[in-house]
N, C-alpha and C positions, 0 to 999 in steps of 0.2 A: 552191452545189451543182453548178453547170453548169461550172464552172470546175474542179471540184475531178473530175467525170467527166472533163473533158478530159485532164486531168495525169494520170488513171490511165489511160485510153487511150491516153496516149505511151509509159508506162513499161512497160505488157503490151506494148504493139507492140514494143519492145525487147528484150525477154525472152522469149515466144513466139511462136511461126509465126503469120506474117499471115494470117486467113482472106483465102482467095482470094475476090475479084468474083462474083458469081453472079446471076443475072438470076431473081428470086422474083416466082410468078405470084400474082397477088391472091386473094382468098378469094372475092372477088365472078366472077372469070374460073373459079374455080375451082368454085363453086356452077352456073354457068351451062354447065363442062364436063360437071359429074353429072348434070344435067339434061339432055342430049343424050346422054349413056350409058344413062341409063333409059329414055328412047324408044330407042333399037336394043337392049334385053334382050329380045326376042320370046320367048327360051325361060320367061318369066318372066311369071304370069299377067294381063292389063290391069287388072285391079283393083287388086293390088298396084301394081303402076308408077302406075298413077294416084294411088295413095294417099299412096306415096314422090316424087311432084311436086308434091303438095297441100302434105308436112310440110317439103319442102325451101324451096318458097317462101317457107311459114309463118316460115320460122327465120333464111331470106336475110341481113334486112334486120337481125337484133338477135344474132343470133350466126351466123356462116357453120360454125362450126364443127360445132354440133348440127345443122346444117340436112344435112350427109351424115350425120351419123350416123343423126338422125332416119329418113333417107330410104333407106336400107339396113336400118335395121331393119322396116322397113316391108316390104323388098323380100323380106329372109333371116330368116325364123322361126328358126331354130338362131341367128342374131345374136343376134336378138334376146332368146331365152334367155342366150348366153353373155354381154351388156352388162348385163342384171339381174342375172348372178353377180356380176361386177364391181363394180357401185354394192354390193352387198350383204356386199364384202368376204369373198363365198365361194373363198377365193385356189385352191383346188385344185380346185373346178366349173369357175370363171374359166380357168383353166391349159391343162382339159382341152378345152374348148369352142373357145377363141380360137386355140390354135396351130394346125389344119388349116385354119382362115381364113384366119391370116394366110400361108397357101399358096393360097391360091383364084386361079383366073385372072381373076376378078375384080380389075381392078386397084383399084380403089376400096375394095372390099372387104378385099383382103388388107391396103391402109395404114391403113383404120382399124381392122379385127384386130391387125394390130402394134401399135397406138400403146396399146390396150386393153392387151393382153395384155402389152407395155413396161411399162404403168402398173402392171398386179400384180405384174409380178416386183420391180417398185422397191418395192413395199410391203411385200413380203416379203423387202428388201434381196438381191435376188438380181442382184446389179449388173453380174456377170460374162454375166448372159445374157441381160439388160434390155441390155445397150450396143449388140449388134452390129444388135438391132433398132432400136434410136433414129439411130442412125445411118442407116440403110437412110430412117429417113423422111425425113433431107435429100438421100438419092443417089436411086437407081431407082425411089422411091417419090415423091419429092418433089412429082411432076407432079398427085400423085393424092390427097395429105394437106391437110386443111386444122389438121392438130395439129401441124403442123411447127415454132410457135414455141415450144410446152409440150415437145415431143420434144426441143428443143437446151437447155432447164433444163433437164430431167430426165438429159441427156447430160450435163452440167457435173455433177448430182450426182453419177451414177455414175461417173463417169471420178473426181471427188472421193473417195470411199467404195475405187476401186480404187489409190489413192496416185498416179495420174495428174497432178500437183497442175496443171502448165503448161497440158496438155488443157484441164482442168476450168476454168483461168482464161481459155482461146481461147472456150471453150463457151458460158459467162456473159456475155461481152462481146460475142461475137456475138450473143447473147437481147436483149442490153441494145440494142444498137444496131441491128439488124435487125427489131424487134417492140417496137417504142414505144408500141403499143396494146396491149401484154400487161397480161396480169391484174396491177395496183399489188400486190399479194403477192408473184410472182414476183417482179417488177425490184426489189422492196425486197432480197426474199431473195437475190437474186443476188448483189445489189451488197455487200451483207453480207459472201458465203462468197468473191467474190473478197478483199477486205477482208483475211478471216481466211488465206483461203492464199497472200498475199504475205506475210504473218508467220508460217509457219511455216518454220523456220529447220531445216537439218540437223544430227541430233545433239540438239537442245536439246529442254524439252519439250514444247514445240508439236510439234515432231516426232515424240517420244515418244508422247504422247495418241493422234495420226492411227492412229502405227501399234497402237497399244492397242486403237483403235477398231475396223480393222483385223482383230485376231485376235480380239474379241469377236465379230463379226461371223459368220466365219466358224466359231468354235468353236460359238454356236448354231444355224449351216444344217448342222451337224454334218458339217464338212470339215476334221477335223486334220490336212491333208495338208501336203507337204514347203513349200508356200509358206505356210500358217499355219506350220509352226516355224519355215522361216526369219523373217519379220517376229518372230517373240518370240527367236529367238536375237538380233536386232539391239536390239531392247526390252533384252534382260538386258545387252549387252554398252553399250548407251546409257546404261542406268541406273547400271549401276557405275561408267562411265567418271563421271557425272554427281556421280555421290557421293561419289568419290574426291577430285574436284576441289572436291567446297563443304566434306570434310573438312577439304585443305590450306587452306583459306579458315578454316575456323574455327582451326585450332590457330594461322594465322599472327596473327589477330586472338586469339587468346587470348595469345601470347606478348607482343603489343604493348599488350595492355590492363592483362598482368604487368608488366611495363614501367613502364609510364605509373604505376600503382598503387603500383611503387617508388620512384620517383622522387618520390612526391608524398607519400610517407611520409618518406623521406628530407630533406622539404622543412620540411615539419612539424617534425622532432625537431631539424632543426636551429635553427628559429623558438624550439621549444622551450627549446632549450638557452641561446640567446642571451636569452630571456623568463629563464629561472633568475638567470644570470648577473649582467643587468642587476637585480635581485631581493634576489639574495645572490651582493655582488661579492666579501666576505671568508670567503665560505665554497667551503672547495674540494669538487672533485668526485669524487666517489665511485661507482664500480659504473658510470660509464656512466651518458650524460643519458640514456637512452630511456625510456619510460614501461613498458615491456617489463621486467620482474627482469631476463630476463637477455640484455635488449641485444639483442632480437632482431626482424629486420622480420618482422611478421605479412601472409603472404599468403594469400588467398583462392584456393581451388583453384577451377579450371577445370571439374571436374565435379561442383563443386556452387553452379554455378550455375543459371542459367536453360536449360533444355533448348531448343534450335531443332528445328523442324517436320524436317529434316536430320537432324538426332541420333537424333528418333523413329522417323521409317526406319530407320537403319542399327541404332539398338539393338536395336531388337523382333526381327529376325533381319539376321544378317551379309548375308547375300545372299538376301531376299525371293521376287524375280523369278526368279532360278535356281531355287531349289525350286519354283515355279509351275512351271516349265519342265519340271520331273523328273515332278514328280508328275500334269502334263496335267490339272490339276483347273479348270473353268471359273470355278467358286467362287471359288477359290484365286487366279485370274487377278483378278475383280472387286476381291478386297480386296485387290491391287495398287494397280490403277484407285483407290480408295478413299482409299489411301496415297498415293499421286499426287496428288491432287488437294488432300490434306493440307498434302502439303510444298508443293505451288505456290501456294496461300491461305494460307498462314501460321497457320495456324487452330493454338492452344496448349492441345490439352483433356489 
């Protein structure tokens, strides 16, 4: 396994940008900075601040991570409403609460706002406006986050989800290699989705899927705009190309298996013939050895044979995905998806 991360660390470092060196503050120097920003909050009553040193300590030593959150909620009553939206998956309480935080001059504040309010828009796959905040918590924020290695997963997703593929495998790799004590779910998962997007190949239908995924995405945050049709314009123009090419594959394989099928007929009757002969050497031949009345090779046609997963696409409509396209139906798009994923499994119902 150690061996087999290495090899994929050589071959991302060859293909995408090398993250740059960066000097990352511990969680422990960084617990110990929020503890020195709560004593200078004077504007901020001693009760609180006492209480937010009580729950920061509390949390130091077993997660540095809750231990600012703990300690800010403690500090910001409106946090702490808006981080029970959140756990409670109230995406639109959550939305409204966390974005003038993650503005506060608070600097503590505003990174663990962000990385909150990050986390709902990923949930709500809103990945377009979850990125430029996850990002912020490895730049201007970095000094003052201790969610910074959950921020650079969550970066690799959405940079993933935005067709960013390269991004998205810089992202992971830096999670992987940067944050060794990350939660064993993350680094499984990571290592997974880079995995899967070095096999997504251009044109084919790993690449197909992404981008399906893609316009799914965005047709229910209800955004049919000019970049959802371009990604299904490339879908439709993928798909045909795609289809075109496994038709020349099937008729070239149906002409060579007519072929084969006559020749081995041909093989046959002459076996046969020389079986007659040797049989009844004084009796001549009449009509033609075939077993045929009239002399003739029986071939099995092409469609009526066995249907390929191929076939069932293109037969059920000429051009599927183009009518999705026309008609702008979300539906319509799924039992695409549906079809897709037909021909890719081989599945014969």
């Amino acid at each position: 396994m150690i061996l087999a991360m290495l090899g994929l660390l050589l071959v991302v470092g060859t293909t995408t940008c090398p993250v740059a060196a960066r000097e990352l503050t511990s969680t422990d120097d960084l617990v110990a900075s929020f503890l020195a920003h709560v004593n200078q909050l004077e504007s901020v009553d001693e009760s609180r601040r006492e209480q937010a040193r009580a729950l920061a300590n509390q949390f130091a030593d077993n997660s540095p991570e809750d231990a600012i959150t703990e300690g800010l909620i403690a500090l910001y009553p409106d946090y702490a409403a808006a981080v029970a939206a959140s756990d409670d998956d109230d995406v639109q309480q959550s939305l409204a609460l966390l974005q003038p935080l993650s503005e506060s001059e608070d600097r503590f504040l505003a990174a663990d706002a962000s990385f909150y309010l990050a986390r709902a828009m990923m949930n709500n796959e809103q990945f377009e406006q979850a990125l430029p905040l996850l990002k912020r918590l490895n730049d201007d924020l970095a000094d003052h986050s201790a969610q910074r290695g959950s921020a650079t997963f969550f970066r690799g997703v959405a940079q993933s989800g935005l067709l960013q593929n390269s991004e998205a495998i810089a992202s992971f790799m830096e999670f992987l290699e940067d944050y060794p004590q990350a939660a064993e779910r993350l680094r499984v998962s990571a290592w997974r989705q880079v995995q899967q997007l070095q096999n997504v190949k251009q044109g084919q239908m790993t690449d197909i899927y992404q981008r399906m995924d893609f316009s799914r995405r965005r047709l229910e945050l209800e955004e049919p705009d000019q970049v959802t049709q371009e990604q299904q314009d490339k879908i439709v123009s993928m798909l045909a190309k795609l289809i075109k090419e496994q038709e020349k594959k099937e008729v070239s394989n149906s002409k060579s298996n007519s072929k084969n099928t006559k020749q081995q007929q041909q093989q046959e009757q002459q076996e046969q013939q020389q079986q007659q002969q040797a049989s009844k050497p004084n009796q001549s031949q009449q009509g033609g050895s075939s077993s045929n009345a009239n002399g003739e090779v029986v071939q099995k046609s092409y469609d009526d044979g066995p249907v390929s997963p191929w076939s069932r696409l293109r037969d059920r409509s000429r051009d599927p995905a183009n009518n999705a396209i026309k008609e702008k139906l979300p539906a319509r798009y799924r039992d695409i998806v549906e079809r897709y994923y037909e021909a890719a499994n081989g599945n014969d119902k």
